[in-house]
N, C-alpha and C positions, 0 to 999 in steps of 0.2 A: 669299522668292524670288518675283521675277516675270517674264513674261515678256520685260520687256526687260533684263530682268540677265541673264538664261537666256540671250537673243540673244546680249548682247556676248562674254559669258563663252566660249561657243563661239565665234563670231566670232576672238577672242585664240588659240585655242589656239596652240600651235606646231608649226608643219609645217617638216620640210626640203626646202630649196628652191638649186637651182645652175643659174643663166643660165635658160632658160624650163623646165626641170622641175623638179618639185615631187612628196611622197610623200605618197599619198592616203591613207595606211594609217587615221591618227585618223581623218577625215571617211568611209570607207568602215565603219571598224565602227562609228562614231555611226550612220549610217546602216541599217545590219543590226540595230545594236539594238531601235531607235525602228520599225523596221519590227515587228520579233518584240513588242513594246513593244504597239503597235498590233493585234495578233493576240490577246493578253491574257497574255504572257509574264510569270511571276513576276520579281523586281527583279533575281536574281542569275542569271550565266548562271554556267557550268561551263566553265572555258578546251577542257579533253580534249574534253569529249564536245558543245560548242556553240559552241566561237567557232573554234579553231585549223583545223581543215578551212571550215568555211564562208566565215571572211575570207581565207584562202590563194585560196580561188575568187574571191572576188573581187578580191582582189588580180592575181591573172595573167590574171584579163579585162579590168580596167577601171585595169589600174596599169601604170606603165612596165615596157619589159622586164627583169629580171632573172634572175640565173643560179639564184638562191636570194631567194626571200621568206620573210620574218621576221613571222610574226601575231602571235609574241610581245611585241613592244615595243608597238603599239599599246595593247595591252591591260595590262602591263605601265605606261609611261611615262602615261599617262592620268590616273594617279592624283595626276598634279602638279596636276591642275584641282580644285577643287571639288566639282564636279557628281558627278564620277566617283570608287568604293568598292570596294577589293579584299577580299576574307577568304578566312580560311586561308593566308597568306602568310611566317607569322613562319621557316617551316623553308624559304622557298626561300632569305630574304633570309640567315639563316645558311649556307646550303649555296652561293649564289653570290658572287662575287666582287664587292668591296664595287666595284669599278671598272666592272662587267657588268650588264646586265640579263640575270634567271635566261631560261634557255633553256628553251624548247618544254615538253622533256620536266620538267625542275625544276617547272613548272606544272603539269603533268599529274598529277606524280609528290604533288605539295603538296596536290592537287583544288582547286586555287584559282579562288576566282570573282570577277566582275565583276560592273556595273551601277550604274545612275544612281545617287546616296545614295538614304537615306529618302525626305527631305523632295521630293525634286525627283522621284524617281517617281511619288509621290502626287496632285503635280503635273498630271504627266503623264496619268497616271490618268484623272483627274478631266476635263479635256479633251481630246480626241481633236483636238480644231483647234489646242493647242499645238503636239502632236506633227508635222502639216501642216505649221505654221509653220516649226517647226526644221527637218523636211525640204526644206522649199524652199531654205532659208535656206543650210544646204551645200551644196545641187544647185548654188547659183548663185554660191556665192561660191569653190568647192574645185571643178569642173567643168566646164569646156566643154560649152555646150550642145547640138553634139552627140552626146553620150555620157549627157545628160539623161534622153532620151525611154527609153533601154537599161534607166539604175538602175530608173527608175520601172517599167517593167514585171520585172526582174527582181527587185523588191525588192516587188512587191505593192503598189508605192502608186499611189494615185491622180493620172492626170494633172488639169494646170489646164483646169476645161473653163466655171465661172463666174466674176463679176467677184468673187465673195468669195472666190474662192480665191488670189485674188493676194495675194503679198506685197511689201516693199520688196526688189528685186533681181532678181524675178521677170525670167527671159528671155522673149520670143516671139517669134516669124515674123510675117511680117505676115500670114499666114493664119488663123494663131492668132488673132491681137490682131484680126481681121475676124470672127470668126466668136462669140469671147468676147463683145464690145461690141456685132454688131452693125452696124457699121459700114462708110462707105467703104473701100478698100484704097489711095486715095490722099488726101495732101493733108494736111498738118502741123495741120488742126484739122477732126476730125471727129465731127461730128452726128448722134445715135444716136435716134431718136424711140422706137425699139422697149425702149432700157435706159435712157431719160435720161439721156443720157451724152456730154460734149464730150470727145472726147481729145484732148490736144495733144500735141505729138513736134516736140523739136531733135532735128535730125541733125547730128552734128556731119562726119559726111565728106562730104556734098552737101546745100548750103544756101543759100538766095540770102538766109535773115533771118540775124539776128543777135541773137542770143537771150544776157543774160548774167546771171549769179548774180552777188548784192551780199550776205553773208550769206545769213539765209535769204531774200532775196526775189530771185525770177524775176522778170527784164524780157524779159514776151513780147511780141516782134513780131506784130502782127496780122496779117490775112490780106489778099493781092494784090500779088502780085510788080513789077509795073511800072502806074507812076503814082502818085497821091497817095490813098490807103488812106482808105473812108471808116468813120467810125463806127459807119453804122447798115445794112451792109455785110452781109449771112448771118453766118456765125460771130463776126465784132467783133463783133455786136451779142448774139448766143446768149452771149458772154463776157460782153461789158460788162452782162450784166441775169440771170444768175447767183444774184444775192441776193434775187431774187425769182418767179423763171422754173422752179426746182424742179432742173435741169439739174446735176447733180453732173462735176465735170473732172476726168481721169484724165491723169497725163503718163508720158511715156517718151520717154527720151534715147536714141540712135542713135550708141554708141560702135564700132563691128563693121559691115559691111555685111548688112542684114538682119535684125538682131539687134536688141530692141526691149525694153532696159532698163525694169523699172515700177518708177519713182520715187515715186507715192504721191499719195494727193489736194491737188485744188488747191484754195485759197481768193482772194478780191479782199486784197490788202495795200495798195489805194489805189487812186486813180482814175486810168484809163489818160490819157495825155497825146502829144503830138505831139512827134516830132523829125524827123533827116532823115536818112536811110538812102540808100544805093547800092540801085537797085532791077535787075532780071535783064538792064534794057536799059544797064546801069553808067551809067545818067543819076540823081543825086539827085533825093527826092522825100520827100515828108511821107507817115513812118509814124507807127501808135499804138502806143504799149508799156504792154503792162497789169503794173501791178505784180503779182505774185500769191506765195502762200507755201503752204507745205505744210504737212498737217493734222499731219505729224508734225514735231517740232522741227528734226529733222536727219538728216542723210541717211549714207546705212555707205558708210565709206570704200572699202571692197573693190567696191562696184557702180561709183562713179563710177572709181576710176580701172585696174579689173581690164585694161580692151582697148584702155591708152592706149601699149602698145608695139604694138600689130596696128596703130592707125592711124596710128602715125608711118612704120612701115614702108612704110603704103601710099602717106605722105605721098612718103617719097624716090623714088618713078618721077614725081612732075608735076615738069611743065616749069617753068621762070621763071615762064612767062606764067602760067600757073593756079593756083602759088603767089600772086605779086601781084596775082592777081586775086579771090582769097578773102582775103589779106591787107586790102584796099581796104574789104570791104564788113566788116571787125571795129573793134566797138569800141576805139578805143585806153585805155582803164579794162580792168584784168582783172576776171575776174568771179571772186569769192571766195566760199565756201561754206564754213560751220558742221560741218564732222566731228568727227573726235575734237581736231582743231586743227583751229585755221582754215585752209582751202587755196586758193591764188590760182589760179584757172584760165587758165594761160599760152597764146599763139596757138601751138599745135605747127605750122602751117605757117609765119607768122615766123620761130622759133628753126631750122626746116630752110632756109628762105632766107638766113639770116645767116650761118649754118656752111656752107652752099654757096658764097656770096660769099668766105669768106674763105679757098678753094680748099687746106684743110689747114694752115692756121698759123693759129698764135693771135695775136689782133690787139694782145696784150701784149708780150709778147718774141718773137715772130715766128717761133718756131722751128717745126720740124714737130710735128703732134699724136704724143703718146707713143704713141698703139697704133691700127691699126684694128679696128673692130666685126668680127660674125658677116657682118654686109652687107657688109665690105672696104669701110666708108665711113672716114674719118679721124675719130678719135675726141678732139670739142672740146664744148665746154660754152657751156649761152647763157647769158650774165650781163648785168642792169640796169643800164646805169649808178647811174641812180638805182632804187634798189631799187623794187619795187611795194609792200611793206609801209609805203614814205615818200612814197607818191603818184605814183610814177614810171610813165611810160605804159610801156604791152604796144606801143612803136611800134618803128620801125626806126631813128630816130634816138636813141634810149635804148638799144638792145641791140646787143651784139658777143658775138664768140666765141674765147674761151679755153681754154686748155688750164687740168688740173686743176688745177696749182698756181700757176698766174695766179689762176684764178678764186675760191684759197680766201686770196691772198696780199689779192685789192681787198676778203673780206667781212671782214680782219683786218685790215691795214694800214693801208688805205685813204688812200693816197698823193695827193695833192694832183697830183702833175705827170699821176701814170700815168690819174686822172681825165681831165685835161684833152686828153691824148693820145687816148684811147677817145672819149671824144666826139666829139674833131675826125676819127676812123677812121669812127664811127658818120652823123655829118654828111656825110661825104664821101660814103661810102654811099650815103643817103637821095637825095643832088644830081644823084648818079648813075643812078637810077631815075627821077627826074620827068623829066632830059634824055631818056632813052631812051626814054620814054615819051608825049614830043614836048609 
């Protein structure tokens, strides 16, 4: 056991989960435990007299409403992981129904206990920074952050107040992440003379760079919005000299307004190089893009893509013009990143201009979208012509919008005529934006 098996393995649990809620019930008594865990709690707890009242509290504080909460199943169903050890059980699992998990009192009645196995409390034990670890690790991935700041002082743990207390996922404020590093409170690369520390932060909801993942390496855009970007520049230059300058890079992505995902340390994965970028004044110009890659191999699925329905939502109020005009300054290559699969990071303002453009019909069979969303938007799907796993651009002359059984007919079918039709929808499209665009 180590702890990045520890990670994933939590990470995997199974939570039930219908449209945007989800039951906190396992990540809340992981959390109760590893607190009590922390305090110098022996390995087993006692369902009657230590978990059943204490995780009902938290459940009716910090869990959706319900008529009736159930502490039993957590504690209970738990035991599908690993990590996690019941005893004393043999006369509940005779006495309940082989189709049921035993109830409350069956547990009480059985003195059945919980807690981590042997090996993995010993674990635990032995380092109190595991135990940190994994606590952040569910605050940020089973949590909205703010009901964060509640667990931690309700549950006795420590907030993040140094750079070593960060983890991969770690939430902040930009006052947090100011006051941690050190640092400015503006500006996508900042300069810490007091922790030796460069931060760097995509935002992906307000951004005039373009920042894109290829694997594991980050193509970051340098620093100055309009005109041609020079090398030896305040912070380009604190980047580009890195491997020798002592200055350690910390990144964080901006999925959430405000909200300042830690992604993890950066390294140089090659020598920055010039291209030509849309700058703030939407006049091209020559920027730098530093290769760069993270100390850790790969990045938890659950960080990067936890608050990519918050920002598509936010995405549906801009206008044409603000879509096309963040559309403009993106990469046409999507940017792909190493998770537990590989994942293509698609333009979600694109895929909202195309399904806008095609004003509720799919641009296959034409008909209306089968259902509308919780927004009362019509509900169509953005499909590649040419796939992005085959080279295909993130552009607008490559993507349309179909309904679901269009779009699962072209990734099976895949029709020669119904191609050549989506294209000529997609092109039309495209002719139709650069006219109006004068």
């Amino acid at each position: 056991m180590d702890i990045k098996q520890l990670k994933q393995q939590i990470s995997d649990i199974k939570i039930w989960k219908k449209e945007d809620q989800s039951a906190p019930h396992k990540p809340l008594l992981l959390l109760y435990v590893l607190s009590q865990y922390k305090k110098g709690h022996d390995r087993l707890f006692n369902y009657g007299s230590e978990i059943k009242d204490q995780l009902s509290e938290l459940l009716i504080k910090f869990g959706p409403q319900r008529a009736d909460y159930y502490p039993n199943m957590p504690f209970w169903r738990l035991q599908k992981e690993a990590f996690w050890q019941l005893t004393n059980i043999e006369d509940c699992i005779n006495s309940a129904n082989s189709n049921k998990d035993p109830s409350s009192n069956q547990l009480i009645n059985c003195q059945a206990y919980g807690g981590f196995d042997e090996q993995t409390y010993q674990y635990l034990k032995a380092d109190s920074n595991v135990i940190a670890q994994l606590v952040w690790q569910i605050l940020c991935q089973y949590f909205p952050k703010n009901i964060q700041s509640e667990l931690i002082n309700k549950l006795d743990f420590s907030p993040i107040t140094k750079i070593d207390d960060l983890i991969l996922g770690s939430v902040l404020n930009n006052k947090e992440l100011c006051e941690i590093f050190a640092c400015s409170p503006q500006s996508g690369m900042r300069k810490s003379n007091a922790t030796k520390t460069l931060v760097l932060i995509t935002n992906h909801i307000e951004s005039v760079y373009s920042d894109v993942w290829n694997g594991n390496i980050l193509y970051y855009t340098g620093m100055g919005q309009k005109g041609d970007q020079r090398l030896d520049f305040m912070q380009n230059r604190t980047l580009n000299e890195i491997e020798s300058n002592g200055i350690k890079v910390h990144y964080f992505e901006v999925f959430k307004d405000k909200e300042y995902t830690y992604m993890g340390q950066l390294l140089k994965a090659g020598e920055p190089y010039q291209t030509e970028q849309l700058g703030s004044d939407k006049k091209l110009r020559k920027a730098w893009i530093f290769p760069l890659k993270l100390t850790e191999n790969s990045l938890p699925i659950m960080a990067i893509f936890r608050d990519e329905e918050t920002k598509e939502r936010k995405i549906h109020k801009y206008s044409d013009q603000k879509l096309l005009a963040k559309i403009q300054k993106q990469n046409k290559k999507p940017g792909k990143r190493d998770v537990a699969t590989p994942q293509y990071i698609r333009s979600s303002e694109l895929a909202e201009f195309v399904k806008r453009k095609a004003k509720g019909l799919c641009d296959l069979c034409h008909q209306t979208a089968p259902f509308f969303t919780q927004d009362n938007i019509p509900y169509l799907e953005c499909h590649h012509i040419v796939w992005l796993s085959q080279g295909g651009d993130d552009a607008l002359k490559n993507t349309v919008a179909l309904c679901p059984n269009c779009h699962r007919k072209m990734h099976i079918v895949k029709d020669e005529q119904d191609i050549n039709a989506l294209i000529h929808i997609a092109e039309e499209r495209e002719q139709e934006v650069i006219k109006s665009n004068g």
